[in-house]
Structures are given as structure tokens and as C-alpha cells.
C-alpha positions in Angstrom: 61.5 -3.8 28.1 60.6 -7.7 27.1 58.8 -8.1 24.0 56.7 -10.1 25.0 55.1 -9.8 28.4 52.0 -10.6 30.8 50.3 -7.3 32.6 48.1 -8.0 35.4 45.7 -5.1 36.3 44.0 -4.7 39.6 42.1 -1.7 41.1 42.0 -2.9 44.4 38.7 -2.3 47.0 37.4 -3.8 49.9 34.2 -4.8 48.2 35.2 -5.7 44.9 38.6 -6.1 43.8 38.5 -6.2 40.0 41.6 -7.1 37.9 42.4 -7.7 34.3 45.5 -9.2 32.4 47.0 -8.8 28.7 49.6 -10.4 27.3 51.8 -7.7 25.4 53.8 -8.9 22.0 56.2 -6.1 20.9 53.4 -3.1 20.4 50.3 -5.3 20.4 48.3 -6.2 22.9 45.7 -9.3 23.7 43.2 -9.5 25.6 43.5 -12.8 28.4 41.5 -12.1 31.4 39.0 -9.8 33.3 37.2 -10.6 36.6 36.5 -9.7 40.0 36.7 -10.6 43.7 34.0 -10.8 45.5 34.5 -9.5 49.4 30.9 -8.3 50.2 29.9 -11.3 52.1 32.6 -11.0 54.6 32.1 -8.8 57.7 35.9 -9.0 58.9 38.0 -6.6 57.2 41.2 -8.9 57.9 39.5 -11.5 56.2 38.9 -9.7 52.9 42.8 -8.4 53.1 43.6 -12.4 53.3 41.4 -12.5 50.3 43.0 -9.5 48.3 46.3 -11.5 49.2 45.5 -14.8 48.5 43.5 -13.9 44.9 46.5 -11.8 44.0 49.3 -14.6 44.7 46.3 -16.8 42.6 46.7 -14.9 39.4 50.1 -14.6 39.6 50.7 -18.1 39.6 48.4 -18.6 37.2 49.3 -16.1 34.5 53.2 -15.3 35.4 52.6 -11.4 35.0 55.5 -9.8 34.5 54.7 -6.7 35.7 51.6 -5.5 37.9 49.9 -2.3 36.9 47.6 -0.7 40.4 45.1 1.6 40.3 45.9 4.3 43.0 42.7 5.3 45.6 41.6 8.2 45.0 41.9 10.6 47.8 38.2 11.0 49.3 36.5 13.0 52.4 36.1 9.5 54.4 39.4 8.9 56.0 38.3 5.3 57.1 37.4 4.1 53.4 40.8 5.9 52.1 42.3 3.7 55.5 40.9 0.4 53.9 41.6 0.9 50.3 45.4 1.7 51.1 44.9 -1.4 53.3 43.5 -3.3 50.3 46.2 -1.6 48.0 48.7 -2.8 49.9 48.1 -6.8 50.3 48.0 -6.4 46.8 51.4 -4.9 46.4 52.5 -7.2 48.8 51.6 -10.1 47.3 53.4 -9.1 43.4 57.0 -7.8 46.0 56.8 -11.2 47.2 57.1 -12.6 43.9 59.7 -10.1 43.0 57.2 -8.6 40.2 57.8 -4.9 39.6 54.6 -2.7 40.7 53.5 0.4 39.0 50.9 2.8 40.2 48.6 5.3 38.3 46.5 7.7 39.2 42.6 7.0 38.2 42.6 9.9 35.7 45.9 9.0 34.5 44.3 5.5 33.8 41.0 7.4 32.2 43.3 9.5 30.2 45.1 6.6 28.8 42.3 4.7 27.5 39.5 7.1 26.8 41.4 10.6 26.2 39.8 12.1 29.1 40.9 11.8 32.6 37.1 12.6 33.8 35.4 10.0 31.6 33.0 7.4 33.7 33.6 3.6 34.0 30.7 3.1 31.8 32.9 5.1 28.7 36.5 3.3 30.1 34.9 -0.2 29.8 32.9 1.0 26.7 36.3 1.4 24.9 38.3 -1.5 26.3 35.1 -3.1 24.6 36.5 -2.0 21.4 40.3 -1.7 22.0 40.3 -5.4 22.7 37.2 -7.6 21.3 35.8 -7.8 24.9 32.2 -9.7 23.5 30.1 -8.6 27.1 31.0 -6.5 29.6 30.5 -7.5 33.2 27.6 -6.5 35.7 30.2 -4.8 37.7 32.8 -2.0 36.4 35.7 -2.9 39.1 36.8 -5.2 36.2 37.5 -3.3 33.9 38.9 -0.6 36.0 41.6 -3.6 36.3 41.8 -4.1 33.0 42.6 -0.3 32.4 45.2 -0.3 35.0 47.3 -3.0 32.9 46.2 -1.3 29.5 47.6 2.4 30.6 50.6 0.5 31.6 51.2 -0.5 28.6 50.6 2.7 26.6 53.1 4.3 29.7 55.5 1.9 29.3 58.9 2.7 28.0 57.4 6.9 28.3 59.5 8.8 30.3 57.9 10.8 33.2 58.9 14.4 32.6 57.2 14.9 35.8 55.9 18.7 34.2 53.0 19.7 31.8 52.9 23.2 30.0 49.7 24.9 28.4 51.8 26.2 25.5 55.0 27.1 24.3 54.8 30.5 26.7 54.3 28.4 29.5 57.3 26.2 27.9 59.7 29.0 27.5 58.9 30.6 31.0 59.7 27.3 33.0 62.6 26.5 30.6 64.6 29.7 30.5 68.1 28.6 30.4 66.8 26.2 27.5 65.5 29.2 25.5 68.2 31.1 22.7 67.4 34.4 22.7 
């Protein structure tokens, strides 16, 4: 793991595409951008994945992420929207493979976790502490910001962490899943 090193954030959508980007020097982190795309004055969905795709190839070239941190979509009752977010998701991904830049993808409570401490906080409490993590003056009109900027912030608090892929609810739940581990 670099150092030093840009994280771009973006939690993708078909209306607004929000992203974020820090720049990351040993354990600190700065704050660099936050900002949003735009798409709800365009009827053709092709047209707003062109968008996703060019905007995303746009910050890249602008700020030389290193690595690209993606909010996951949730997993809703409306099988179209989920349809057009993975769409939306994946222009993005796209556009970071075709620049060789690794991708990483969390989970939106994973990302709530990270920042607030609780994986059901609301986008007013996540932006309300990036506010305050980072020395954000004013917060935008529209949350999909800093639901980008979270994205590339839980990166960085994940990165280097191993996944151990299991949680426990206590050291009986430890000792019954871990057996063999266990000296009796």
C-alpha cells in the first residue's frame, strides 16, 4: 500500500451520480473534491451511461486516483431500478478497468458503518460527519455527494484490513465456530 495516494469515490445512480476524492498521506487523509453529475435532464438511459462513462474517465484524468472506491446498489423490490443502477455501476467500473485502476466495492452499510459507527445512519448523519472528519465548510443541496465521498473515506479506513469474511456476537459464538482453534 502507497503512502501516498488519490481515492476517488462514486456512488453511482442514474439521476445523480455523486463522487468524492481524498488524497491519502501515510494515515491522514485530505479532503480534495466532492460533486455530482447531473443526468435528470436526459430521457435516454444510454445517454446518461455515456455520461457516467465519460465523467468517470473525466476525474480520473484529472485527479490520477489510484484506486476507486464504489458504492454497491442496494438490493431493492424494483427490479428495473436495480437493472439501471448495476447498469450505471458498471460504466463506472468500466471506465477506472480501462485505466487499469483497481476497484473496490462496499456495501452501503459497510460505508455507513465506517464513517458514522452505524450501518443504519441516514445521509443527512454520513455527510454531517464527513463535515467534521474533513473541514467540509457547506454541504451540498444533494446527498449523492457525499455518499461518494464516504465510498473513498471507508476505503481508506478498510484499507490494508483483512476481510475475515465472519463476525461473532461473543466469545461463545467465537469458540463454537472455531472449535479446532479452542484448547480445552
Amino acid at each position: 500500500m502507497a503512502a501516498e495516494r488519490i481515492i476517488l469515490g462514486i456512488d453511482p445512480g442514474t439521476t445523480i451520480m455523486g463522487f468524492g476524492v481524498i488524497e491519502v498521506n501515510n494515515k491522514s487523509m485530505k479532503f480534495i473534491q466532492l460533486n455530482e453529475l447531473m443526468l435528470k435532464k436526459y430521457d435516454d438511459h444510454y445517454t446518461k451511461l455515456k455520461m457516467i462513462f465519460d465523467r468517470t474517465i473525466h476525474l480520473i484524468d484529472t485527479y490520477h486516483p489510484d484506486e476507486i472506491a464504489i458504492e454497491a446498489p442496494f438490493f431493492g423490490k424494483n427490479v428495473q431500478s436495480m437493472l439501471k443502477l448495476g447498469r450505471a455501476q458498471g460504466v463506472a467500473m468500466a471506465a477506472g478497468l480501462s485505466r487499469q485502476i483497481p476497484i473496490t466495492e462496499y456495501l452501503p452499510k459497510k460505508i455507513k458503518m465506517a464513517i458514522t459507527g452505524n450501518g443504519n445512519a441516514s445521509k443527512e448523519q454520513v455527510a454531517k460527519m464527513l463535515q467534521n472528519m474533513l473541514g467540509i465548510k457547506e454541504l451540498p443541496k444533494n446527498l449523492d455527494s457525499t455518499d461518494g465521498l464516504a465510498a473513498a473515506v471507508c476505503h481508506f479506513y478498510n484499507s490494508g484490513k483483512p476481510d475475515l469474511g465472519k463476525s461473532y456476537s461473543g466469545w461463545d459464538a467465537f469458540i463454537k465456530q472455531n472449535e479446532k482453534r479452542v484448547k480445552k
